[in-house]
C-alpha positions in Angstrom: -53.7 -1.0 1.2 -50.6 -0.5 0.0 -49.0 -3.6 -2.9 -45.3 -3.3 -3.6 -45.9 -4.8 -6.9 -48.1 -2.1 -8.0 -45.7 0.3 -6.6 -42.7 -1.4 -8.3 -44.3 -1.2 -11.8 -45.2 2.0 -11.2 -41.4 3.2 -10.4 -40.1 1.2 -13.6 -42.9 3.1 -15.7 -41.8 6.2 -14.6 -38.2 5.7 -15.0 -38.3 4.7 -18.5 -40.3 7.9 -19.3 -39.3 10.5 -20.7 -40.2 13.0 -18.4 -38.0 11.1 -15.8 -35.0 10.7 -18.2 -35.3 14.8 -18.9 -35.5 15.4 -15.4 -32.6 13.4 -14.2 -30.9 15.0 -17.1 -31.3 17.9 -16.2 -30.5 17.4 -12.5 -27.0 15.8 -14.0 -26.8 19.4 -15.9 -26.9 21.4 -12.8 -24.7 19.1 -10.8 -22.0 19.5 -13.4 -22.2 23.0 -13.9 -21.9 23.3 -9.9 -19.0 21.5 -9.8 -17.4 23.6 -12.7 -18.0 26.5 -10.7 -16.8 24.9 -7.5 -13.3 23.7 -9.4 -12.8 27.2 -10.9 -13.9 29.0 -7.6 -10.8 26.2 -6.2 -8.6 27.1 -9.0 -8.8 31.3 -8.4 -8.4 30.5 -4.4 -5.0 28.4 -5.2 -3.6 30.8 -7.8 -4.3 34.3 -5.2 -3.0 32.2 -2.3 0.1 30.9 -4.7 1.0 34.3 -6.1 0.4 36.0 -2.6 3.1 33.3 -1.2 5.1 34.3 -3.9 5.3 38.6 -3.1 5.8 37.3 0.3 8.4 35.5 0.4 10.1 37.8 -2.8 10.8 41.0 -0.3 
């Protein structure tokens, strides 16, 4: 039969563990260096668009 509480305590064990606080660091980790590789993917897209704008409107 399943008890909340026992589940509960459980969850708050595992949380404060370590191996929970090296997982969700490394989760964090990942996450950031996807997003750094999203913002420069972003940032190389803007500057070819921007400079082709730029020989395009220059003839």
């Amino acid at each position: 039969m399943w008890n909340h509480a026992v589940f509960s305590k459980n969850r708050d064990r595992l949380l404060t563990s370590d191996v929970a606080q090296q997982f969700f660091a490394e989760v964090n980790r990942q996450d950031r260096r996807c997003n750094a590789a999203n913002f420069n993917e972003f940032l190389d897209a803007m500057t070819k668009q921007s400079s082709e704008c730029g020989r395009s409107t220059a003839r």
